[in-house]
SEFITOR-51059 format. One record per residue (C-alpha): residue in one letter; x, y, z. Coordinates in nm, 3 decimals, padded with zeros to 5 digits. Layout:
# residues N
  type       xx       yy       zz
     a        X        Y        Z
...
This chain:
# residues 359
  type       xx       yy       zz
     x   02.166   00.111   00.626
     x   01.873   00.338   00.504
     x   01.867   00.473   00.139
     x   02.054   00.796   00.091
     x   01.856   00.948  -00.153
     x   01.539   01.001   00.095
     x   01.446   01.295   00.299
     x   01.450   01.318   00.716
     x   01.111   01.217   00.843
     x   01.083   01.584   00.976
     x   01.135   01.729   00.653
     x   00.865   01.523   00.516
     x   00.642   01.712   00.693
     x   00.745   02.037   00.558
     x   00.761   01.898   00.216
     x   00.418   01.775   00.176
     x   00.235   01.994   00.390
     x   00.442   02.316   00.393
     x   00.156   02.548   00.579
     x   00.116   02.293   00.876
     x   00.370   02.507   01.074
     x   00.342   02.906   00.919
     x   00.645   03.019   00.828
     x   00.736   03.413   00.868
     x   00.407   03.424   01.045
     x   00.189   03.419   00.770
     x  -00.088   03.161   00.741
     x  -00.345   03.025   00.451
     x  -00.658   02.844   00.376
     x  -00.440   02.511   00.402
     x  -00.325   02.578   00.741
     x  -00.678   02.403   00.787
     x  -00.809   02.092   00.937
     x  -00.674   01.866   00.668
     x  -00.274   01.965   00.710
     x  -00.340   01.943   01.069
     x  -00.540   01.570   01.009
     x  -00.201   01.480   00.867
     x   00.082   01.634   01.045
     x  -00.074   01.437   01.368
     x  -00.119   01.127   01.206
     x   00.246   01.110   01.128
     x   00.344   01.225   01.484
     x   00.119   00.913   01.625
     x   00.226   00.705   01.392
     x   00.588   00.755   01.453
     x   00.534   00.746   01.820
     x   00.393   00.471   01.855
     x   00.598   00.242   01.596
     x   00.834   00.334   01.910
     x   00.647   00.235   02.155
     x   00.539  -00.099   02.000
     x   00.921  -00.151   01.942
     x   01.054  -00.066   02.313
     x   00.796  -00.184   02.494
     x   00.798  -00.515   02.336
     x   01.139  -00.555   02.391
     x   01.100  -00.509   02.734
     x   00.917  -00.859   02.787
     x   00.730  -00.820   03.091
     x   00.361  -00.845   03.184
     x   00.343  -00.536   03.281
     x   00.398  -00.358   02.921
     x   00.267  -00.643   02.727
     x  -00.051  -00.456   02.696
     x   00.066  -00.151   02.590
     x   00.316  -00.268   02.319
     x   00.003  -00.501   02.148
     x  -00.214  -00.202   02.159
     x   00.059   00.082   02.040
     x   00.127  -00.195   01.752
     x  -00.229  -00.198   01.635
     x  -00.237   00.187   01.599
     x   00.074   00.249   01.472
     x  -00.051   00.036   01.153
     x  -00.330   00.237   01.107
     x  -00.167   00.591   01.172
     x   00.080   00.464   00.926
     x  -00.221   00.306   00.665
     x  -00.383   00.677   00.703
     x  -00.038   00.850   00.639
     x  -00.034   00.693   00.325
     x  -00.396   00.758   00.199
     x  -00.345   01.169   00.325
     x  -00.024   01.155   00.122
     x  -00.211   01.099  -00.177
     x  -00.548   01.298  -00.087
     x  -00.672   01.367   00.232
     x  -00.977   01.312   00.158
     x  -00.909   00.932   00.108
     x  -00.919   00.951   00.518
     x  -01.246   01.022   00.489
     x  -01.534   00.757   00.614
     x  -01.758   00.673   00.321
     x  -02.094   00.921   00.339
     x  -01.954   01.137   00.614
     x  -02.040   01.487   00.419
     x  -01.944   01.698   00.760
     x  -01.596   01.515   00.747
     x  -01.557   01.637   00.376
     x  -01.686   01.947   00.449
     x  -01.394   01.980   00.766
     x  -01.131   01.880   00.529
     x  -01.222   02.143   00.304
     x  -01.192   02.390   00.521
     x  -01.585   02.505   00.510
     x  -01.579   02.740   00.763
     x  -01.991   02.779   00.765
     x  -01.996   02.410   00.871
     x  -01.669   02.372   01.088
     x  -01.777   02.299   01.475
     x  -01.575   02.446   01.748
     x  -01.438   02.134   01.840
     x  -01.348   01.952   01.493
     x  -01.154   01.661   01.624
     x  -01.459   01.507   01.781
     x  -01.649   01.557   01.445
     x  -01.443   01.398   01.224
     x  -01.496   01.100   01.117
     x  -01.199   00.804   00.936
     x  -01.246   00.498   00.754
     x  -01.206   00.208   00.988
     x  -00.837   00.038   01.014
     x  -00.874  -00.309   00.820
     x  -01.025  -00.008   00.510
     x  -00.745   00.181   00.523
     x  -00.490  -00.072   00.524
     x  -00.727  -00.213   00.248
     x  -00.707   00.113   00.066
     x  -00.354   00.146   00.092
     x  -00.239  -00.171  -00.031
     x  -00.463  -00.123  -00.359
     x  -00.315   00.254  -00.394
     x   00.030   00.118  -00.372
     x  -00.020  -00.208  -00.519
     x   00.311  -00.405  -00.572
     x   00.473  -00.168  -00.323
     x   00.263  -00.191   00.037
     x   00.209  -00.526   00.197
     x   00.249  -00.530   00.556
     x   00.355  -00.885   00.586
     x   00.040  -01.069   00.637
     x  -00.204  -01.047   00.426
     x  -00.416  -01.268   00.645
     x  -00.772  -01.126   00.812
     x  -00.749  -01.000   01.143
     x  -00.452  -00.825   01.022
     x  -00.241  -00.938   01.282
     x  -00.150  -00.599   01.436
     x  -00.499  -00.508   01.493
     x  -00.579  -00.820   01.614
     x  -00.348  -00.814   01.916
     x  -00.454  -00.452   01.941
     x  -00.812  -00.544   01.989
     x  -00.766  -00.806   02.234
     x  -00.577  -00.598   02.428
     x  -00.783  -00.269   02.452
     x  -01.141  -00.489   02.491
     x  -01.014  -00.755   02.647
     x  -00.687  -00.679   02.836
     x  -00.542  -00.984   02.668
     x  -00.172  -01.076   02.492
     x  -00.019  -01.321   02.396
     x   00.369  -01.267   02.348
     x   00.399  -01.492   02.028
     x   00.128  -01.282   01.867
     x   00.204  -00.970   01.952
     x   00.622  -01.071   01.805
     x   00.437  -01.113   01.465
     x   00.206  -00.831   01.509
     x   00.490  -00.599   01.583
     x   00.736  -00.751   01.272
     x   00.394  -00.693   01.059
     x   00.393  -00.373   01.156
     x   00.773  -00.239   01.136
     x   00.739  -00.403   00.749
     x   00.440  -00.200   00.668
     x   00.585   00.096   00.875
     x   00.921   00.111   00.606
     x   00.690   00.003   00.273
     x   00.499   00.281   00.362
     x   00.789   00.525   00.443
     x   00.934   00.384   00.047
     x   00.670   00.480  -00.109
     x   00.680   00.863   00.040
     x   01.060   00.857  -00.017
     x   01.104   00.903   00.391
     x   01.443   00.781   00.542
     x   01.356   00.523   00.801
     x   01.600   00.572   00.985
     x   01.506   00.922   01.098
     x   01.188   00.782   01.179
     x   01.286   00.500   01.346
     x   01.586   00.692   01.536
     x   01.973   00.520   01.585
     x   01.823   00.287   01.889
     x   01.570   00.141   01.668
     x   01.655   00.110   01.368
     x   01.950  -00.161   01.381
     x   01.660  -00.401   01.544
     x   01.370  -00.307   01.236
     x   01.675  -00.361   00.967
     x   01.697  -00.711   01.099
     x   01.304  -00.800   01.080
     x   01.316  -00.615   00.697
     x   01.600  -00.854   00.608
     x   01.464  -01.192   00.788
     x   01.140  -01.112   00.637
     x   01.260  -01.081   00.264
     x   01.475  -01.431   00.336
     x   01.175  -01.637   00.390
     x   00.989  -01.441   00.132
     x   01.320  -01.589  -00.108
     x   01.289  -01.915   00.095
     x   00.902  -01.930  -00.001
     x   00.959  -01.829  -00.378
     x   01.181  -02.095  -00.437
     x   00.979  -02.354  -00.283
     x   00.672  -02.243  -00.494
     x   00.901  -02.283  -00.755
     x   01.027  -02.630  -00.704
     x   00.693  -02.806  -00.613
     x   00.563  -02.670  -00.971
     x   00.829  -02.756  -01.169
     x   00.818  -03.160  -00.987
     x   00.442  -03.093  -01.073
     x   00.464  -03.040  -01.399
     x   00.724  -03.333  -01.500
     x   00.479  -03.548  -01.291
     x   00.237  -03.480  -01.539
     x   00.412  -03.495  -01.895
     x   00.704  -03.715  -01.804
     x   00.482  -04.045  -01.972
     x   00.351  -03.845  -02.216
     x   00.418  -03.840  -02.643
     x   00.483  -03.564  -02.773
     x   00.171  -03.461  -02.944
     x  -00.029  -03.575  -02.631
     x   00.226  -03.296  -02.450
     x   00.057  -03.052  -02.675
     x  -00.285  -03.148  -02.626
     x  -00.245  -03.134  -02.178
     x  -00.091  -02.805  -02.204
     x  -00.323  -02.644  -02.380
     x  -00.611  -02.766  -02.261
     x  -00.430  -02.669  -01.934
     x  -00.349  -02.314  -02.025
     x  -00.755  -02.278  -02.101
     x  -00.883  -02.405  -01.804
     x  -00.790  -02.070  -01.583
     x  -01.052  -01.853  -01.466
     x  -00.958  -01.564  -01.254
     x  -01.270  -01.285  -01.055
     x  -01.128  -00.963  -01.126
     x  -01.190  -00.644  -00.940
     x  -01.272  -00.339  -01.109
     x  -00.932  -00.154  -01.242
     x  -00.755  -00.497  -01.241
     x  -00.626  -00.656  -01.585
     x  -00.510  -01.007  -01.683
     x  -00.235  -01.015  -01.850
     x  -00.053  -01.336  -02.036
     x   00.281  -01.419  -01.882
     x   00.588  -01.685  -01.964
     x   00.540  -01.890  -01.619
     x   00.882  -01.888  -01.489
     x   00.894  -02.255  -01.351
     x   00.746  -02.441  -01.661
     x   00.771  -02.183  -01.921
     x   00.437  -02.176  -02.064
     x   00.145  -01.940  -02.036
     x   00.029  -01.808  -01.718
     x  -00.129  -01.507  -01.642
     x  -00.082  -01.202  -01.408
     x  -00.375  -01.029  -01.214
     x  -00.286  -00.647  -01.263
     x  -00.392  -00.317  -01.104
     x  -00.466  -00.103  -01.342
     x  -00.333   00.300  -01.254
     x  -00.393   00.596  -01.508
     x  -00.240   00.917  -01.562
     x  -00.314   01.235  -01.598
     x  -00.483   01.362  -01.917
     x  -00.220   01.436  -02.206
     x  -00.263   01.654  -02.501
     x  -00.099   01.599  -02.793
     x  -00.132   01.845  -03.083
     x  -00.132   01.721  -03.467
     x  -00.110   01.807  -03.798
     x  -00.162   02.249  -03.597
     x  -00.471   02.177  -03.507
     x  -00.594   01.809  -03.438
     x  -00.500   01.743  -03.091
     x  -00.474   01.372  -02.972
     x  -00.620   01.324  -02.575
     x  -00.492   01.041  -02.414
     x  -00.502   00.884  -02.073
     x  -00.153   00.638  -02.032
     x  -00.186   00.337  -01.849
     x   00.039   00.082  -01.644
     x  -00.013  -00.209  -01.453
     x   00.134  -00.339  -01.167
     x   00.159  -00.719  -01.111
     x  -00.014  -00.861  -00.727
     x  -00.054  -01.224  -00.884
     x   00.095  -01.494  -01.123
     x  -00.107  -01.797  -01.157
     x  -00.015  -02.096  -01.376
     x  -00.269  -02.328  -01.485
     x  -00.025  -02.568  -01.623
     x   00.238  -02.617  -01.336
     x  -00.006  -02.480  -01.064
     x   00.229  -02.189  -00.990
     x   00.077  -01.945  -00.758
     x   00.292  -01.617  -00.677
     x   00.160  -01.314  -00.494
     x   00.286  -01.031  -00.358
     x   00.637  -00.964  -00.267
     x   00.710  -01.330  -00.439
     x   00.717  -01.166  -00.707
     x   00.972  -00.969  -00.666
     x   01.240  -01.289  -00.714
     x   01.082  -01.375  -01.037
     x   01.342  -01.213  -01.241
     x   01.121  -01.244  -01.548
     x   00.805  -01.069  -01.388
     x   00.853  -00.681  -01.403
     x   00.714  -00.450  -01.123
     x   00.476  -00.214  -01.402
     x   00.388  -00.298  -01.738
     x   00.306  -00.005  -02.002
     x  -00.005  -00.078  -02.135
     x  -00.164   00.124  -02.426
     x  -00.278   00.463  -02.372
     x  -00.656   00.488  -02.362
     x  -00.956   00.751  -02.423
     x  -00.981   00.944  -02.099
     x  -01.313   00.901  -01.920
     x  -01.559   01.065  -01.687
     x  -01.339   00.989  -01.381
     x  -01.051   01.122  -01.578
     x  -01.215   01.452  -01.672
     x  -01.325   01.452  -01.329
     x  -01.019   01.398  -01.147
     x  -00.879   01.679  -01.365
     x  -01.082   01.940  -01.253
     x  -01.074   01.876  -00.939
     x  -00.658   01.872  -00.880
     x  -00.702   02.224  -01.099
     x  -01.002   02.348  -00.804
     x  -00.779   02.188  -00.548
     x  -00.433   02.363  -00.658
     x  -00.592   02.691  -00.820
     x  -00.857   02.767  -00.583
     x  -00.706   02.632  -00.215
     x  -01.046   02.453  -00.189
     x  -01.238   02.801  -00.235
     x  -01.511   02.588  -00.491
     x  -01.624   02.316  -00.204
C-alpha cells in the first residue's frame, strides 16, 4: 500500500508550483515559463509511466513500439521532474544562455514561441544529475549504460525495433525510478499511478528489493568464504601482518564533493571504506560571546559504495540498504562556507525576494 503521510500527485503540483494555475484570477512573475516547464513535465511523465505500463501489458506487436518508446520518456520526464523540483534551472542544457534567460522570465529575450527555444540537458545527464542530487535515494534499477529504458526507447523511435524481454526490464527500470523519484518529493504513488496500476508497480518494487536482499547476501557470503580462505593457515601475528597490509592496499578515484570515509566491513569486520557524496547546508550564524558570530556551513554524507580491501566486499547502491551497520547520512563536521556557499545564498535570497527581477 502507498505511504500515508504523502500528498496526492495533483496536489504536488499546487504545492511546489502554486502560480502554475492562478488562483482568484490573479497572476505573477512565476506564472512564467519555468512553472509551466514543470507542471508539463509532470503531466508527461505521469502519462506516459501509463502508457509504458498498459501498453506493455497488452503483449502484441502492434503496441510493442509504443510501450518501449513511452518507457524511455517517461524516465526522463520523471529524471527532469526531479532536477525542476530542486531548481529549474538544473533543466537547463549546459551554455544555453537563451534557455536561462526563458526560465527567468526575461521578457526582452522571450520569443513568441518559447517551447521551440528551449533547450534540456540530454536524458542519460539528467538521470545522471539526478542520481548524484539524490544520492542514496534515486537509482532506477540499472545502473548499467544505455540505461535500459532509453535504450529500448531509441531503438524503437530510430529504428522501429523491440524486443519484448528488453522492453519487460526497461519498463520495471522505469516504474522503480518512477516511485524513488516520487519518495524523494514526498508524492503518493498511488495517485500517480491510479488503482489499475498500482497493484502491478507494487509487485515490481517488492520483487526488485528481494533480489536486491538476494544479491546482498550473496556479496556477503562469497567475502566472508574469501576471507577464511585467506587467514585460515595463518599464525596469528602473520594474521596481523595480511590484514593490514590489506587494509592499505585500497585506492579509490573520487569525484569532486565525494568523501572516503573508514567503515567496520560488515562481513569480515575490519576496515573498509565508504565512497560518500558530500551535501552542504545552508549558511548558519551563530552569535558568541554578543558580538563574535561563528559562520558555518554543516555537512553530511551519504554512502553510494562500501569497498573492502581485506574480504573483497563490494556494496553499492541500494545493497546498502541491508547492511544494518551502514547508515543512510553521516554528520560530518561543519565547515567554513565557501564561494559556492556565499553564492548559492544570494541567489535563493534574489530568487525568493526578487521573483527573478535581478536576472
Amino acid at each position: 500500500m502507498p505511504p500515508n503521510n504523502t500528498m496526492e500527485f495533483s496536489e504536488w503540483w499546487k504545492q511546489y508550483h502554486p502560480n502554475s494555475q492562478p488562483n482568484d484570477n490573479t497572476t505573477s512573475k512565476r506564472t512564467d515559463f519555468s512553472s509551466r516547464a514543470m507542471f508539463f513535465l509532470a503531466a508527461a511523465a505521469q502519462m506516459n509511466a501509463r502508457d509504458a505500463l498498459t501498453l506493455y501489458q497488452r503483449n502484441d506487436p502492434q503496441n510493442a513500439l509504443r510501450a518501449a518508446a513511452a518507457t524511455g520518456t517517461a524516465a526522463e520526464m520523471i529524471s527532469k521532474v526531479a532536477l525542476g523540483a530542486a531548481s529549474p534551472h538544473l533543466l537547463v542544457s549546459k551554455g544555453d544562455h537563451t534557455s536561462t534567460l526563458l526560465l527567468a522570465n526575461h521578457a526582452s529575450v522571450e520569443p513568441s514561441n518559447p517551447v521551440t527555444y528551449f533547450r534540456s540537458i540530454e536524458a542519460w545527464d539528467s538521470l545522471t544529475a539526478a542520481r548524484k542530487l539524490y544520492a542514496g535515494k534515486v537509482f532506477g534499477g540499472s545502473t548499467s549504460r544505455p540505461y535500459p529504458p532509453f535504450a529500448v526507447r531509441n531503438a524503437a523511435l530510430h529504428m522501429g525495433m523491440s524486443d519484448r524481454k528488453m522492453t519487460e526490464s526497461a519498463v520495471k527500470d522505469m516504474a522503480l525510478l518512477v516511485n524513488e523519484v516520487l519518495a524523494v518529493l514526498n508524492v503518493s504513488p498511488g495517485s500517480f499511478w491510479g488503482s489499475n496500476l498500482w497493484p502491478l508497480v507494487s509487485t515490481i518494487i517488492e520483487e526488485h528489493s528481494s533480489a536486491v536482499e538476494k544479491t546482498f547476501h550473496a556479496k556477503l557470503f562469497a567475502a566472508q568464504q574469501l576471507y577464511e580462505s585467506r587467514i585460515e593457515s595463518l599464525a596469528p601475528e602473520a594474521k596481523i601482518a595480511l590484514v593490514a597490509i590489506l587494509e592499505s592496499t585500497l585506492s579509490t578515484e573520487l569525484d569532486p564533493g565525494e568523501q572516503l570515509i573508514q567503515w567496520t566491513c560488515p562481513a569480515c569486520e575490519h576496515t573498509g571504506h565508504l565512497t560518500c557524496t558530500k551535501d552542504r547546508g545552508p549558511i548558519q550564524r551563530e552569535i558568541i560571546n554578543h558580538h563574535d558570530v561563528d559562520t558555518f556551513v554543516g555537512v553530511t554524507a551519504r554512502p553510494t559504495i562500501f569497498e573492502c580491501p581485506v574480504c573483497d566486499l563490494f556494496l553499492e547502491d541500494e545493497e546498502l540498504a541491508f547492511a544494518d551497520d551502514i547508515p543512510g547520512t553521516i554528520d560530518l563536521e561543519p565547515e567554513s562556507p565557501t564561494e559556492e556557499d556565499y553564492d548559492a545564498e544570494e541567489w535563493y535570497d534574489d530568487y525568493d525576494r526578487a521573483d527573478y527581477e535581478d536576472f
